[in-house]
N, C-alpha and C positions, 0 to 999 in steps of 0.2 A: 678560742676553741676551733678543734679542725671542722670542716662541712662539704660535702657534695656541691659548687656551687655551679650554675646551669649561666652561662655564656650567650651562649647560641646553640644551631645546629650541628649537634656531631662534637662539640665543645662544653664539656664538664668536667672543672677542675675540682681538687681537691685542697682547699685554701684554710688558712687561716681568719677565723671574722670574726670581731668584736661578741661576746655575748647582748643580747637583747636585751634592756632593762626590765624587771618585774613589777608593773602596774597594781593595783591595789585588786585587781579581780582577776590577776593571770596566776598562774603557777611555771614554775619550772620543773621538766622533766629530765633525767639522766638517760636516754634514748638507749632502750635494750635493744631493739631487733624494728628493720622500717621493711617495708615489701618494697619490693619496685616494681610499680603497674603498667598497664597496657597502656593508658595515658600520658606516663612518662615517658615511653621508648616513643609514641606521639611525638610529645615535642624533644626527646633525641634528636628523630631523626626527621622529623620536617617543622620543626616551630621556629620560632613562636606561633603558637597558636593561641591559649589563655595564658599564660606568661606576660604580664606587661610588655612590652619592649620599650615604649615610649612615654607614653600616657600615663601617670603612676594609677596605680588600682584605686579605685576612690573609698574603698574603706580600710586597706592597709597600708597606701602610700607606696607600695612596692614598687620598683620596677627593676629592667636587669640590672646586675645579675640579681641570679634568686638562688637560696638555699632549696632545693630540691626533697619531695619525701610525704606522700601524706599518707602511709599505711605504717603507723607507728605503736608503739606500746614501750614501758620504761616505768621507771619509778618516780614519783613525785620528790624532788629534791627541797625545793620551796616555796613558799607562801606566800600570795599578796597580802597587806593588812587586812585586808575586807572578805578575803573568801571564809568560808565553814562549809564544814562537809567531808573537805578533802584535806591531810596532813601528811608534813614529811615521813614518807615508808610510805606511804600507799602505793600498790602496784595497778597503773590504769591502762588504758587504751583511750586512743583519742579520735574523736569526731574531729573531722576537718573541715565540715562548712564552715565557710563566712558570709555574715549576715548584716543589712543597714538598719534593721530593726524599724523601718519609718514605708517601706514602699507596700501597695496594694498586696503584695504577696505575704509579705512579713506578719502584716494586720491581720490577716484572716491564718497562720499558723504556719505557712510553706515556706521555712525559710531557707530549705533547699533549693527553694525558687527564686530565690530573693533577685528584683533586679540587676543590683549592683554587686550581686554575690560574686562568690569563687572558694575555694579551697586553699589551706596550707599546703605552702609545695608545689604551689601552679602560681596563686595570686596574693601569696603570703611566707614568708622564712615557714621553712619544713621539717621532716625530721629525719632529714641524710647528714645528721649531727650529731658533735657528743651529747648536745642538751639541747634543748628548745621548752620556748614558753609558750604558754597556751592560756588562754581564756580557762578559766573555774569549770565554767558549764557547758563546757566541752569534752570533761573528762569524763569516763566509764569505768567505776572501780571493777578488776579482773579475780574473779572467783579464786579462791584458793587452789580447785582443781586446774584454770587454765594457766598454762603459763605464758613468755613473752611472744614466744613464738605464734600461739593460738592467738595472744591479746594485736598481735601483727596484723594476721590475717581477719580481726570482726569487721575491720572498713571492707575490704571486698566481696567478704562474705557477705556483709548488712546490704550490696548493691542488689547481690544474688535474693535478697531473701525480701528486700522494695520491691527488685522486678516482679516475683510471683503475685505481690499484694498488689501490686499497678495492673497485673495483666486480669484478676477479675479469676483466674483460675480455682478451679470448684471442686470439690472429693470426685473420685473418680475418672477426669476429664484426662483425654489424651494429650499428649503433649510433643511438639517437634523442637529439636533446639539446634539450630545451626551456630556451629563454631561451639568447640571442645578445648577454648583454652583457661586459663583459671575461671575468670567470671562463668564461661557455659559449664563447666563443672562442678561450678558452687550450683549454680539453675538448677540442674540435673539433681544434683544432692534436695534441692531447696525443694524442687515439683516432688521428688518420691515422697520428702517425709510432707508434703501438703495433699498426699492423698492421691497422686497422679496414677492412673491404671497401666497406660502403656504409655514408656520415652523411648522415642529414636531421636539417637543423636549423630550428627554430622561433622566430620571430621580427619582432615587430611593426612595427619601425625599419627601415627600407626600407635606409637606411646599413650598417646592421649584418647583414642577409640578404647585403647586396653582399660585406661582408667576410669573414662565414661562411665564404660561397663560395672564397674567396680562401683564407685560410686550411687549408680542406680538404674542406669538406660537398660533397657529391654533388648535393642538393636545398637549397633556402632557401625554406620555406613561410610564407606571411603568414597567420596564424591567426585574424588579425580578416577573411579571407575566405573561405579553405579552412580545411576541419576537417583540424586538423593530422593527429591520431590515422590519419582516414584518408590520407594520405598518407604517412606513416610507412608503414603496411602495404603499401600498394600500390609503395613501392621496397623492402619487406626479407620481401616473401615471406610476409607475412602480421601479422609484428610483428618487432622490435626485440630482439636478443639481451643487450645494455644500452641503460636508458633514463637519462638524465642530467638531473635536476630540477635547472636554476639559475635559476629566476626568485625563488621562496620564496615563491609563493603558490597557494592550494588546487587551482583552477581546472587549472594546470599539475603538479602533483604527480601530481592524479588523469587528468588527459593520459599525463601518462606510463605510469602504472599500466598505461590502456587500449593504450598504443603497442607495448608491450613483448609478446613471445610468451611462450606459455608455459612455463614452467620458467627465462624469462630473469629480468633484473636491473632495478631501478631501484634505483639510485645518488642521495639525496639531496645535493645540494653546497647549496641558495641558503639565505639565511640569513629564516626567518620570525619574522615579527613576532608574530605569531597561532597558535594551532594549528588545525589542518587538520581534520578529516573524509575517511578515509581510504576508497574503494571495494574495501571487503574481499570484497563477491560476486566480484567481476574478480580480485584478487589471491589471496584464499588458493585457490580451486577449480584455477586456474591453473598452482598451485605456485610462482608469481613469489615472489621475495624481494624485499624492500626493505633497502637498507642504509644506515647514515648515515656520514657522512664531515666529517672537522674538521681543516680546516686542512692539519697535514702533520707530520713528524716532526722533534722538540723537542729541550729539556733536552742532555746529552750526545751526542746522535745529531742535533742540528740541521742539519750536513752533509749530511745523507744524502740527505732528497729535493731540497734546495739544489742539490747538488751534479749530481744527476740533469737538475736541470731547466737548471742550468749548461751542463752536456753537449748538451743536445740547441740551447739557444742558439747555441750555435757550432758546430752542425751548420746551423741553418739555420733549424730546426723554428716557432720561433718568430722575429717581426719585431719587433724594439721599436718602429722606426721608425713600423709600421702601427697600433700600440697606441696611441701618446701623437698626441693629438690635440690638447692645450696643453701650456705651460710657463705658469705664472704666478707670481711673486714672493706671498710670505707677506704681506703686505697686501692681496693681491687676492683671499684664500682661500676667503669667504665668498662674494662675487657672482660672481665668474669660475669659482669652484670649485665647492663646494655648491649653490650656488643654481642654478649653468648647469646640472651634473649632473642636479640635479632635474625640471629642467623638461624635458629630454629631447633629442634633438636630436639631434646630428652625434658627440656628444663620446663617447670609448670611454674614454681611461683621461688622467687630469688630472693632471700631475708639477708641485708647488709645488715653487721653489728657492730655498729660503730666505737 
């Protein structure tokens, strides 16, 4: 089968590789439509970062290369002996944690925590493929209303809708979200329908302020003119009850630090390359928390925020339509995908159909 297959840096070819064999508790899916995330243009453009290179992954044996993809949706093509539940025609979405089922984390329910964890598509074959197999209970059967496109975007969405439940935010609380690109505009969407009074949101791309808006922010500030922080304050009464860090670099981490009131929240979501330098005068005297946030809920319980974010899709909450901004065939992955990503632009969330 053809696949996205990940090299190194700046090197993703498009190869021919063996099918996977089907384990008695895996399925095989026919890959309709895979997102390609901010994680992945990550290791594009500076990884390895969680990609094995060397060391194979110790619960999938992975290492380079790797089939690249874990924002996927498809049809169930076939059956391990042992699964039930799920049959060929089912159309699903998949959860991509991986899990060792045995570490302190796993035992108490987190197996998005899991020590030895990782994802399909970073530290397991992905789904920038004609097919891929997957683990039984790992799939999420897709409402007759959504399609693949929607069933693409529940892994991103489901991060957007962990973050709100990690950050503690409450009906009516204010809210600041720095960085406007897919993930900060799932937040956006995620804080209105969780009852948020007033969002301002932060963001460079004049397209993506416009969408903000759209989606749910009260304000869309351009921070390469106005000082965001001050603007935060001056719509939430002084500061921001949660603050929402999705860009994953310092400059805005510590925005948000300053945007937030005291005794409120910042919520880590964006994923850094770097570590930060944190503005502990502003945060600890304040009593602000800071928290971190991964992904979304895994292993046996992969349903759960899936399913939440399922919910409010076909309430409305969210627009696939407004999201994907291309479709482009698995040949075109690189220049149309990664590379237009990169460079900036128009584009919000990029669905390969392989």
């Amino acid at each position: 089968m053809r696949a996205a297959v990940y090299h190194g840096p700046e090197d993703v070819r498009i190869e021919d590789v063996p099918q996977r064999p089907l384990g008695a508790t895996d399925v095989r899916i026919g890959v309709a439509a895979c997102g390609i995330c901010g994680s992945d243009l990550h290791e594009y453009r500076s990884g390895p970062m969680l990609i094995p290179e060397e060391r194979p992954h110790p619960i999938t044996g992975a290492t380079l290369p790797l089939v690249m993809g874990h924002e996927f949706a498809g049809e169930v093509i076939e059956c391990g002996a042992d699964v039930s539940g799920v049959e060929p025609g089912d159309r699903v979405t998949v959860n991509p944690i991986l899990y060792c089922g045995d570490c302190r984390y796993c035992d108490r329910g987190a197996y998005h925590l899991c020590s030895s964890g990782g994802f399909l598509g970073l530290t397991g074959r992905g789904g920038f493929a004609e097919t891929a197999v997957v683990s039984a209970d790992s799939v999420v059967k897709l409402p007759d209303g959504v399609d693949y496109a929607g069933g693409a975007l529940i892994e991103p969405l489901s991060v957007a809708v962990h973050a709100i439940r990690q950050s503690g935010l409450q009906l009516g609380d204010t809210v600041a979200v720095l960085g406007a690109g897919p993930i900060g505009l799932a937040v956006v969407a995620a804080a209105r329908a969780a009852g948020a009074r007033t969002i301002v949101a932060s963001e460079p791309q004049p397209d993506r302020r416009e969408l903000a808006v759209e989606f749910g922010a009260d304000v869309a500030v351009d921070p390469t003119t106005d000082d965001a922080v001050d603007v935060v304050r001056d719509h939430t009464d002084g500061g921001a009850d949660v603050a929402f860090e999705v860009a994953g670099i310092e400059a805005t981490f510590n925005q948000a630090i300053r945007a937030t009131a005291k005794n409120g929240t910042v919520a880590a979501v964006g994923i850094f390359e770097d570590d930060v330098t944190m503005g502990a005068r502003t945060a600890i005297p304040g009593e602000r928390a800071v928290v971190g946030t991964l992904g979304y809920e895994g292993g046996p319980l992969a349903a759960l925020d899936f399913k939440r974010t399922l919910a409010l899709l076909e309430r409305g909450a969210f627009d696939p339509s407004t999201f994907v901004t291309a479709r482009i065939g698995l040949d075109e992955i690189v220049e149309a995908g990664f590379e237009a990503l990169l460079d900036g632009g128009e584009h919000v969330k990029v669905l390969v159909e392989p």
